[in-house]
N, C-alpha and C positions, 0 to 999 in steps of 0.2 A: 521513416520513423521520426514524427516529430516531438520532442523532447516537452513541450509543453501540454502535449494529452496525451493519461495513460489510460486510454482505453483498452479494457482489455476484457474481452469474456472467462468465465473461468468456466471448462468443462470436466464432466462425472461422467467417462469414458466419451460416447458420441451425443452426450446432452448436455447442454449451456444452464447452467446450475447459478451465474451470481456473473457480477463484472467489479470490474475495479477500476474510477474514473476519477480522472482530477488531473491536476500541473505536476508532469516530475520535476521539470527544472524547479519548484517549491518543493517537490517531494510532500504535498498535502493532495492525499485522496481517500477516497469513502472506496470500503467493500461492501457488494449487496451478495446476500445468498436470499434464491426463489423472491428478490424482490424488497426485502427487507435490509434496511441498512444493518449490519454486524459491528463495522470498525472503524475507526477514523485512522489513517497515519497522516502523520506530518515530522518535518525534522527534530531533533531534540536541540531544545535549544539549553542555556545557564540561565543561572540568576538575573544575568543583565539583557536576556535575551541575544546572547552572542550563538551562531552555531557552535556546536558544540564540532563531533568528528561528522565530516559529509554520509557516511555511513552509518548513523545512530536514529533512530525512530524513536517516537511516542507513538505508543500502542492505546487506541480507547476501544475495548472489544467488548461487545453484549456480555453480559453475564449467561453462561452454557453454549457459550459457542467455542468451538475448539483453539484453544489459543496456537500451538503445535499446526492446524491448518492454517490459521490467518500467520503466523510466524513466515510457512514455506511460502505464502502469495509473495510478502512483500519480500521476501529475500529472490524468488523467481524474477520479480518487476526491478528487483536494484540492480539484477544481472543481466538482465537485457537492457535496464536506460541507464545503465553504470557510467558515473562522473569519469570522464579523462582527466590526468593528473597532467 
């Protein structure tokens, strides 16, 4: 598992429906569903651009796309590329 690409498929039972690619170690990647980009994450940063908690996101999600679905993806992908303390 390497820590700088999260590739990852997302499937709707035995069909590959979107993926979710990018650097976890930045923790900035794009979700696509059937192809079309949905979402941006990336860390949350402050004012001065400091991380904020390793665990905090910016969400940039299409408008009608399910926020509660793209929510579970990235909480799924923090859980498998989860920072050791």
């Amino acid at each position: 598992m390497n820590i700088t690409n999260c590739d990852a498929d997302i499937y709707l039972g035995g069909t590959v429906i979107g993926e979710a690619k990018g650097n976890w170690r930045a923790k900035s990647f794009t979700i696509s569903i059937g192809g079309n980009e949905v979402a941006k994450v990336s860390r949350k940063t402050g004012a001065l651009g400091h991380l904020m908690d390793a665990d905090s996101y910016h969400m940039d999600i299409v408008a009608g796309v399910d926020t509660v679905f793209i929510s579970m993806i990235v909480i799924g992908l923090d859980e498998i590329y989860h920072d050791e303390d």
